[in-house]
C-alpha positions, 0 to 999 in steps of 0.5 A: 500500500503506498500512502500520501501524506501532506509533508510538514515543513521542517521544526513545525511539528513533531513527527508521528512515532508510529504507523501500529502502535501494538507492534515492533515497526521498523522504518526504512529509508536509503542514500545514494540513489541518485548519485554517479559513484558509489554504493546505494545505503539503506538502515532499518531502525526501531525506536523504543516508544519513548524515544526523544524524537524532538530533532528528528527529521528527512535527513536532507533537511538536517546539517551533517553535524546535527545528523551525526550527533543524531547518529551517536543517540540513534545507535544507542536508544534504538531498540534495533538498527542496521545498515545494508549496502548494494555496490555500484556493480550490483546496480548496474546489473539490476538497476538502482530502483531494484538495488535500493530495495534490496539493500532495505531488504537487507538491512531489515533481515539483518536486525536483530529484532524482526519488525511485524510491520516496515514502514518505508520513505517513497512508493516501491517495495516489494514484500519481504518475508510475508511482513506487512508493509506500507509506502510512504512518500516523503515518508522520512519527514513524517515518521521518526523510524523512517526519519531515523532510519534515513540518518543513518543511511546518510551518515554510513554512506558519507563515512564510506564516500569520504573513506573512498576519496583517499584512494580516489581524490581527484573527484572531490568524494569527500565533499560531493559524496559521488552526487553529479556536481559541476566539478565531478563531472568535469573530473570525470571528463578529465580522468574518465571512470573509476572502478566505484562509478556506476557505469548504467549511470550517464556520467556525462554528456555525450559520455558515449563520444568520448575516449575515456582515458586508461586506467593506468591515466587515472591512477598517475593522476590521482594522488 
């Protein structure tokens, strides 16, 4: 079931703490979808009924410091969480939509704690493990499991991005996080692919035209 609610604007209202209020329910959200390079994170997270949901919210909307000290709270007052990732060469063999659901999937199925209900940020799912389930568009201002979940997709996968850009500085990851900035397009461009790219994605205009340069180019240039 896909439900449309009328989404809050940020630090008006506290969210809603539960869609069933007589069962474990874990939200699930994910990060990275649109991005050019990299992983696309999911976490699936159950909050205890009294937790202190005041600054939860869409992680979009947070700054990366509130989102991190959020983290810390999140990862020690929930009653379970979990973070799942699918690989750019997973993506590009299944798509991003099939990936992101299956790194939900996968970040469910690993917490410690089933949930008898999943709440989930956007309109695709797909049935897991006979569990009941809605869609929530924009559902990670609205919920705080989706909300708490979309914070910790968000904070692992910048740990992982800005971990990468060590080995692959030249297109700035630990700032743009694989998102399709000017700058990372212009560097892809300049230095063509990595192996984190995802390859299914249009990296840049007219991207079949150009001769990327080897491997080889790349690492030379990269430190």
């Amino acid at each position: 079931m896909i439900i449309f609610v009328l989404h809050h604007s940020p630090n008006t209202i506290m969210l809603t703490r539960k869609y069933y209020q007589d069962r474990p329910e874990a939200g699930c959200d994910e990060a990275g979808r649109g991005c050019l390079a990299g992983p696309v994170f999911a976490a699936a997270v159950i909050l205890p009924d009294d937790f202190p949901g005041e600054e939860l919210n869409d992680s979009k909307q947070l700054s990366a410091k509130i989102r991190e000290s959020l983290r810390v709270i999140i990862e020690r007052e929930a009653i379970a969480w979990a973070v799942a990732y699918v690989d750019n060469e997973e993506i590009d063999r299944v798509n991003i939509l099939n990936a992101s659901i299956t790194a939900m999937q996968r970040a469910v199925g690993m917490l410690p704690v089933e949930p008898k209900h999943i709440l989930v940020d956007g309109n695709r799912f797909t049935p897991y493990k006979g569990i009941e389930h809605h869609c929530i568009v924009r559902g990670d201002g609205i919920y705080m499991s989706i909300a708490a979940a979309s914070i910790l997709a968000k904070t692992h996968r910048d740990e992982y991005m800005t971990a990468l850009h060590a080995d692959f500085p030249c297109y700035d990851w630990a700032r743009n996080k694989g998102y399709p900035t000017v700058f990372h397009r212009e560097q892809l461009r300049k230095y063509g692919p990595s192996p984190f790219h995802r390859r299914s994605f249009r990296l840049i205009d007219a991207q079949l035209k150009i001769a990327f340069p080897s491997a080889s180019s790349l690492e030379s240039n990269s430190h």
